[in-house]
LUMKE-395316 format. One record per residue: residue in three letters; x, y, z of N, C-alpha, C, O in turn. Coordinates in steps of 0.05 Angstrom, whole numbers, padded with zeros to 5 digits, always signed. Each point is the difference from the previous one (the first is absolute). Example, Ala and Ser with C-alpha at 12.3 -4.5 7.8 and 13.67 -1.06 7.14 Angstrom:
BEGIN
ala+00264-00114+00156-00018+00024+00000+00018+00024+00000+00021+00000+00013ser-00028+00021-00027+00016+00024+00001-00015+00022+00014+00010+00022+00004
//
This chain:
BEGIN
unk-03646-03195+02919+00016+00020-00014-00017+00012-00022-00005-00015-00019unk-00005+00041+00020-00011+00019-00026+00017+00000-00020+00024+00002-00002unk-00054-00010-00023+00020-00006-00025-00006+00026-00017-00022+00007-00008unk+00041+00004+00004-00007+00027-00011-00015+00002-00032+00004-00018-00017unk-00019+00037+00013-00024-00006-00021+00026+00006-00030+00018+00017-00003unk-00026-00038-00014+00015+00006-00031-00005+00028-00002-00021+00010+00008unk+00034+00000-00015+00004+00028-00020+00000+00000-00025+00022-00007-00010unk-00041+00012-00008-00008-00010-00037+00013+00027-00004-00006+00022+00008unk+00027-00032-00022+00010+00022-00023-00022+00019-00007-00024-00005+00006unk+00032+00033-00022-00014+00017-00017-00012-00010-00009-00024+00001+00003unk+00043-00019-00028-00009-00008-00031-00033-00015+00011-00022+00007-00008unk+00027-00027+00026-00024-00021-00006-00027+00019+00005-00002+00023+00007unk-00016-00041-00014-00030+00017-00007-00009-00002+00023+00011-00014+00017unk-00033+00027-00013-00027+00003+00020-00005-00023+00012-00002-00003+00024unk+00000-00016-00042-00013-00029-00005+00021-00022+00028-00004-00015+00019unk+00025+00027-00034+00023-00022+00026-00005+00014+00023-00008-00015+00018unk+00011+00049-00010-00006+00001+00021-00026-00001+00006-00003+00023+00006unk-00016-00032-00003-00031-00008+00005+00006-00028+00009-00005-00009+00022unk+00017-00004-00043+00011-00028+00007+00014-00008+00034-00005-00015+00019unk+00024+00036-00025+00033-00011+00021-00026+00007+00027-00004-00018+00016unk-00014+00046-00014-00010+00013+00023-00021-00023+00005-00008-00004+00023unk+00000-00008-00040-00028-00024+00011+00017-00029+00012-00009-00017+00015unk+00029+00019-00024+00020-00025+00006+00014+00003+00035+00002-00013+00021unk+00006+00035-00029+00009+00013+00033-00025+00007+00019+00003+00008+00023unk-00029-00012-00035-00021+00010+00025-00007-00036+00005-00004-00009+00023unk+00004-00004-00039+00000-00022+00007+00019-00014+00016-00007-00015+00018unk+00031+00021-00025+00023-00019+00013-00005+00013+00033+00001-00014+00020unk-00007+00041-00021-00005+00013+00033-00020-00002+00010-00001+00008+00023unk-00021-00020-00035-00033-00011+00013+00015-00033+00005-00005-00009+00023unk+00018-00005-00035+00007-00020+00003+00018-00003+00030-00003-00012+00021unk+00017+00025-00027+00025+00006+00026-00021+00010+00026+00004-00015+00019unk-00022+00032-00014-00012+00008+00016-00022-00022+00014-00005-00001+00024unk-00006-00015-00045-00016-00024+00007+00011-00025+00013-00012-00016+00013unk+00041+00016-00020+00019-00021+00015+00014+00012+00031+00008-00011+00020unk-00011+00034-00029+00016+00018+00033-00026-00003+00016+00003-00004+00024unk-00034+00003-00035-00025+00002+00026-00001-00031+00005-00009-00008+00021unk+00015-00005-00034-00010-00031+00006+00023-00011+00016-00004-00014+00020unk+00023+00019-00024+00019-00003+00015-00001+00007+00036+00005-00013+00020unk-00016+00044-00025-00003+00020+00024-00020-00020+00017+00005-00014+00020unk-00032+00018-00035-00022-00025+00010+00011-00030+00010-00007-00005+00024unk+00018-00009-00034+00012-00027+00006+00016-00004+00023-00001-00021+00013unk+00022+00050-00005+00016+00005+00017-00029+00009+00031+00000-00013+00021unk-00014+00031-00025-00020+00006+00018-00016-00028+00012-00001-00008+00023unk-00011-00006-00047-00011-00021+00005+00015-00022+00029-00009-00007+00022unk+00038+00003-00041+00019-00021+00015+00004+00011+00029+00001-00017+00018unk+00003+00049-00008+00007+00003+00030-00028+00007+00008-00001+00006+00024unk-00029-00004-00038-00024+00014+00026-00002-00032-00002+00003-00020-00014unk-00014+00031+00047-00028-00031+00010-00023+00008+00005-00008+00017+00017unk-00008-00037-00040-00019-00007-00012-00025+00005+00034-00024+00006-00004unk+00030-00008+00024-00010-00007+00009-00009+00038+00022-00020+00008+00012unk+00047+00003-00020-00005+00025+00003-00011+00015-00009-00010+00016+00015unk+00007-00014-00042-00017+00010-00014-00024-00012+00001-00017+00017-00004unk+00007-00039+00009-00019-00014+00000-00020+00017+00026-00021+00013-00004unk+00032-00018+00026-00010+00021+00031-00002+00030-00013-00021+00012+00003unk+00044+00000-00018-00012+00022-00005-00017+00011-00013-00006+00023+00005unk-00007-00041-00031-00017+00004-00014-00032-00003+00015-00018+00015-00006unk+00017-00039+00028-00025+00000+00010-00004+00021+00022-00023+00007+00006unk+00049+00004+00008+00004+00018+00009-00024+00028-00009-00017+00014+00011unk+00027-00017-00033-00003+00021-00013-00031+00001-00013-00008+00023-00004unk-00009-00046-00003-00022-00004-00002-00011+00004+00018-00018+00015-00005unk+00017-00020+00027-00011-00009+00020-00004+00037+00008-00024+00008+00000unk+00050+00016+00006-00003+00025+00005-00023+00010-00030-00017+00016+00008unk+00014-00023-00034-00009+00010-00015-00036-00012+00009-00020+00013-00005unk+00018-00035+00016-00027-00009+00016-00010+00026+00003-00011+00016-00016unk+00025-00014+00056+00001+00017+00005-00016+00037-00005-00016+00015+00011unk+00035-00015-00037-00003+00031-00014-00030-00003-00012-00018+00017+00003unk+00018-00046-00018-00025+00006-00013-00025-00005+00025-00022+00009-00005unk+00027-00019+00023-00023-00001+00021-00011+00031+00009-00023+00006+00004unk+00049+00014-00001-00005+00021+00002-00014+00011-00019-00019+00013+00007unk+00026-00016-00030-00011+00014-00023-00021-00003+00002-00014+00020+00002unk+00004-00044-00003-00033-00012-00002-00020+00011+00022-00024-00002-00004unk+00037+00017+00029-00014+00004+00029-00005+00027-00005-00021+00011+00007unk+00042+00000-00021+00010+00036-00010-00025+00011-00029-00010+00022-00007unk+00010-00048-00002-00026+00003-00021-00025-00005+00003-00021+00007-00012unk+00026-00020+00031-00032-00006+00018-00012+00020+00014-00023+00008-00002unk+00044+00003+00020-00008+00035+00013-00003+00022-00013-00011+00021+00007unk+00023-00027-00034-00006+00023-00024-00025+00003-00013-00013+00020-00007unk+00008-00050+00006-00025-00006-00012-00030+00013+00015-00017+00014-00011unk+00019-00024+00039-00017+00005+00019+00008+00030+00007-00010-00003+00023unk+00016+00020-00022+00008+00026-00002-00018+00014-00023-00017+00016+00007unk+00022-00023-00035-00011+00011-00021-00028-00005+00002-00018+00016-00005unk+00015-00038+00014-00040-00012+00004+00004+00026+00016+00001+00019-00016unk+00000-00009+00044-00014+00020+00018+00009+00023-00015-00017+00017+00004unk+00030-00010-00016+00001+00028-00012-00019-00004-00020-00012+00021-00003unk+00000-00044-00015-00021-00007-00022-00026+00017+00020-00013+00020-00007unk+00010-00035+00032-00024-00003+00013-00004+00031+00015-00023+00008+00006unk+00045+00008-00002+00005+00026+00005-00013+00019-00024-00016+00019+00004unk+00026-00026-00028-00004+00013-00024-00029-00004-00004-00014+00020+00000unk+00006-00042-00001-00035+00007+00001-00015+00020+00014-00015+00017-00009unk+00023-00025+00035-00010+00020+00023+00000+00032-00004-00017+00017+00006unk+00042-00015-00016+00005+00031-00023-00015+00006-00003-00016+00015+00012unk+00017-00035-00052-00009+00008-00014-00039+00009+00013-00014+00018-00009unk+00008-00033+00025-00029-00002+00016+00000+00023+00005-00013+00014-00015unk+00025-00001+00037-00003+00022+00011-00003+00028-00019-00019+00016+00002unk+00044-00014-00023-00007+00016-00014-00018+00004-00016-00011+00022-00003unk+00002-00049-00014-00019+00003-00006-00033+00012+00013-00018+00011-00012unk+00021-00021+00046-00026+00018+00010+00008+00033-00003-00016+00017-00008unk+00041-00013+00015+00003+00027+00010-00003+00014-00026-00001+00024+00002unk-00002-00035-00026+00002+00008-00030-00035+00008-00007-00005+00020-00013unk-00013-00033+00020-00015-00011-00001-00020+00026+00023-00021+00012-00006unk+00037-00010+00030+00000+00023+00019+00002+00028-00014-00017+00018+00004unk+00032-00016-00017+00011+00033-00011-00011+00005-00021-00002+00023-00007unk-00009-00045-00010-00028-00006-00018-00021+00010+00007-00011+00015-00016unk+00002-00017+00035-00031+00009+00018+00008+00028+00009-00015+00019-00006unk+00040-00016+00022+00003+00027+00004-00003+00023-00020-00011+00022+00002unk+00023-00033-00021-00005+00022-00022-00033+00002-00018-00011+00021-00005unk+00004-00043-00001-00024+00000-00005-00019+00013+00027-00023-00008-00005unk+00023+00025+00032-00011+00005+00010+00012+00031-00004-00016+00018+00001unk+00035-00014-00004+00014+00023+00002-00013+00017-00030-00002+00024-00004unk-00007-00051-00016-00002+00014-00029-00032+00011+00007-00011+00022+00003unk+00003-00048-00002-00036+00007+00006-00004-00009+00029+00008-00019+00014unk-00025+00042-00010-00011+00001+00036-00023-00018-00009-00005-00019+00015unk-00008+00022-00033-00018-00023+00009+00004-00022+00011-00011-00007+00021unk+00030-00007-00038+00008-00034+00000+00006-00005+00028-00001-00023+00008unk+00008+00048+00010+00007-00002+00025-00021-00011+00019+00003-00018+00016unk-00023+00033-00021-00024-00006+00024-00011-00030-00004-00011-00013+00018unk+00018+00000-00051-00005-00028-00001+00024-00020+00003-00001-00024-00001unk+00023+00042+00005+00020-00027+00012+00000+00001+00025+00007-00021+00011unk-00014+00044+00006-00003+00002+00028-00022-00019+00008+00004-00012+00022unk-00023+00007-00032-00028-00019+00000+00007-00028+00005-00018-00017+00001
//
């Protein structure tokens, strides 16, 4: 049965109601801590122990599982990023000749000399 909260007169000060409102948050943290333990004690008395017990390894056992994936899923990620690493060199290689290429082109294009001695 809800016990309805005191009502402090006008007259009284600030002080009582600060009071009565810390008294009533208590008496209702109190009341609420006896309604879950209760709730709990009642759950406890009808589950079996033994159901929950299967479902929890159940349930480890699927989280195995996930992380085995995970581990196989990070392993192909891993080995993925190496050949794009080993890709990126090869790049960076190539450009660099073709850089290296358009270097000489222009230096033949600037002076005809240099030409007849890179042709050599």
């Amino acid at each position: 049965m809800p016990v309805s909260p005191p009502v402090p007169s006008p007259s009284s000060s600030s002080l009582s109601f600060k009071s009565i409102e810390r008294d009533e948050c208590h008496s209702r943290a109190d009341k609420t801590m006896d309604e879950w333990s209760d709730c709990l004690k009642m759950m406890l008395k009808y589950s079996d122990p033994r159901d929950d017990f299967q479902k929890t390894l159940k349930r480890f056992t699927q989280v195995d599982g996930h992380a085995k994936n995970t581990k196989q899923s990070l392993e192909k990620a891993n080995q993925a990023l190496d050949q794009l690493l080993e890709k990126r060199q090869g790049i960076l290689g190539s450009i660099k000749t073709l850089q290296e290429t358009q270097r000489k082109l222009e230096l033949q294009q600037q002076h005809p000399i240099i030409k007849t001695t890179i042709d050599s």
